[in-house]
C-alpha positions, 0 to 999 in steps of 0.5 A: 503726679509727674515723676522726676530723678530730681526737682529743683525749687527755684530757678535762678542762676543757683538752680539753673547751675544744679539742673545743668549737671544733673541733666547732663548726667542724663538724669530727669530733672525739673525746675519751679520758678515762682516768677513768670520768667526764670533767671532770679538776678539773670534778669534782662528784661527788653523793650521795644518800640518802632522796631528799636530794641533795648534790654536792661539788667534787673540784678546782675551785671557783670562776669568775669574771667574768673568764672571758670564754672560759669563759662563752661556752662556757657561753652557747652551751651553754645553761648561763648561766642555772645560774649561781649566786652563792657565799655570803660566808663568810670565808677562815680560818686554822685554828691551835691547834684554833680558826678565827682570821680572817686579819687577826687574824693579820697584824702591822699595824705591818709591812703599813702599811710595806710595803703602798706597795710594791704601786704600785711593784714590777713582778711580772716576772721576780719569784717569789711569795716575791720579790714578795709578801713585799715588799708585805706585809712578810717576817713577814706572808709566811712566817706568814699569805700564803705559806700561802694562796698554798700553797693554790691548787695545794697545794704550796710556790709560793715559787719559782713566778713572781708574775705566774702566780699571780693574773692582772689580767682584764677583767670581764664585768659582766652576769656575777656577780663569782664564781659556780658553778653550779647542780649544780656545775662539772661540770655545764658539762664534762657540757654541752660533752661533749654537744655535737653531732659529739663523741664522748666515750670514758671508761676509754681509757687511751691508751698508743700513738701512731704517726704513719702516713702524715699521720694520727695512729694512737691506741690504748689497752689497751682495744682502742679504734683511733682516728685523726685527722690532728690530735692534741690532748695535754691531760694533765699534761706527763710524760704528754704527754712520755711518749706523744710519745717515739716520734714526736715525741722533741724535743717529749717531751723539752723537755715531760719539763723541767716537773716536777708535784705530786700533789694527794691530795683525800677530801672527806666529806659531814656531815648539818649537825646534826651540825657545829657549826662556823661556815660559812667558804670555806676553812680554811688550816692553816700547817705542817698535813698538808693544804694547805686545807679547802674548804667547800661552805658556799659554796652553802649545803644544808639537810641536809648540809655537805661539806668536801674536805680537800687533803692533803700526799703520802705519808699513809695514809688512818688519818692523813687521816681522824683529822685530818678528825675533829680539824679537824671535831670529829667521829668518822667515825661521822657521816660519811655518805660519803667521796670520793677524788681525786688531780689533777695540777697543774704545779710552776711556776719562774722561766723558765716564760714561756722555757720556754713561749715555746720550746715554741710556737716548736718546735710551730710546724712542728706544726700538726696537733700541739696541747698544751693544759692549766694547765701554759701560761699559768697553772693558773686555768681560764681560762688553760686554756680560753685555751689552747685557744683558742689552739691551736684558731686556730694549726690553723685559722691 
């Protein structure tokens, strides 16, 4: 059984965040991905052909300045100087076949009314459709906004709380406002996995954990025996609550309250001749089958143009790829490659920050026992490097 200080289950952004400060407080630490690639939503996968290379964000898509957590991880990995800027290309609304901007489609007379309200409501204890219909006006929320709210975690946010949704941060200046980087997202998870003392494991699909004399025992179908006196749980929280049933059955059961949605992502890869359509951001498509088009036109190429479609559940790939061709005005004929991935994003409800506040009051008797992941403070990548760090100092605390 191979020995460690700590070993963390799961290794996406959530995971990779906590293993970087415990190796850099020098102590032995392990990851186990499920997956054959780490990165969780640091997913930019690449393709080549004649010599020619693209790479496509799978998850994630963005940073930002006010990632302080985040970039000191990336300035001490060496990567600040892969930061690159993001092309302005628009947000759209895609409706009836045509891309229409998004002011086009708010009714003016009804934003000018209500727009006051933003100085005035307090986001507390407030949901996304409670909040933001009232600064923009209930017309303007139902057929425009609550769209691009739908977007971000793809799926209905109505219910979710407005003051989890989008988040007021202090800004690095000496940072880009927002960036990625230069061989996408993934290049940052594929640094920190590097790190000196850390030990990476892919295709460990933990499904055994005994806690046996003040150590934690981890095992996986694939014959890897790990133990560590501190566990760090960074998967979706039905897994965390399922892997913790057998030691820790009060903490498996409050995790098993939070439900999750299923994001179903195909990305495809175009030789930009063949695309006639304009560069944008995204493409948002109220009462569609997918949630979002997100473009790489973001960081323009010279030779291809990529778009990873974040489709509703339960569509059999004929559904999805006819609507690719649709949307893109084109046959699957000239699609050079396709890309699939499912990520895991929490549903959140009104009394999350309860919910929260009484998970942390149960782990505080857990010190060597860490939750990390988007389903604490908020989805936001630097609410989940945040976490991390958070939980990092309670083991050291």
């Amino acid at each position: 059984m191979m020995q460690n200080d700590v070993v963390v289950v799961g290794g996406g952004i959530s995971g990779l965040s906590l293993a970087f400060y415990c190796v850099q407080a020098g102590m032995k630490t392990t990851i186990l991905e499920k997956n054959d690639t780490i990165g969780g939503s640091f997913a930019s996968p690449h393709y080549s052909a004649n010599g020619k290379k693209f790479w496509l964000e799978m998850g994630a898509h963005t940073c930002y300045s006010s990632y302080q957590n985040l970039l000191e991880i990336v300035e001490t990995c060496g990567m600040k100087s892969n930061i690159i800027p993001r092309a302005k290309v628009p947000f759209t609304l895609f409706k009836d076949g045509q891309i229409k901007s998004i002011v086009s489609q708010l009714n003016i007379p009804e934003l000018l009314v209500s727009i006051p309200n933003l100085f005035t409501l307090k986001k507390d204890s407030q949901s996304v459709k409670s909040y933001y219909s009232k600064i923009v006006g209930e017309r303007n929320y139902r057929e425009v906004l609550s769209h691009f709210f739908n977007a971000v975690p793809s799926q209905r946010t109505d219910d979710f709380p407005a003051d989890m949704m989008f988040k007021s941060r202090a800004k690095r200046k000496d940072v880009l406002k927002n960036y990625t980087f230069k061989n996408g997202l993934q290049s940052v998870a594929q640094a920190i996995s590097g790190r000196s003392g850390l030990n990476v494991f892919t295709n460990q699909n933990v499904n055994s954990i005994q806690y046996v004399d003040g150590l934690y025992e981890i095992r996986t179908p694939e014959g890897g025996e790990y133990s560590a006196k501190t566990l760090v749980l960074a998967t979706p929280s039905s897994v965390s609550s399922q892997l913790l049933k057998g030691i820790k059955p009060d903490v498996a059961n409050h995790l098993g309250i939070l439900k999750a949605a299923d994001v179903d992502s195909l990305g495809v890869i175009v030789r930009k001749e063949n695309i006639s359509m304009k560069p944008v951001a995204a493409l948002i498509s109220p009462d569609d089958v997918f949630f979002s088009v997100v473009s790489r036109d973001t960081v323009p190429d010279d030779n291809y143009r990529g778009f990873v479609f974040h489709f509703k559940p339960g569509l059999d790939e004929k559904t999805k790829k006819n609507r690719i061709t649709e949307v893109l005005g084109i046959t699957m004929a000239k699609v050079e490659h396709t890309i699939s991935k499912i990520n895991t994003v929490p549903t959140l409800q009104l009394g999350h920050h309860e919910w929260l506040a009484k998970t942390d009051a149960m782990l505080k008797k857990e010190k060597n026992l860490l939750l990390t992941g988007n389903y604490f403070g908020g989805m936001a990548i630097e609410d989940c490097v945040s976490r991390s760090r958070s939980e990092f100092g309670r083991m050291k605390g």
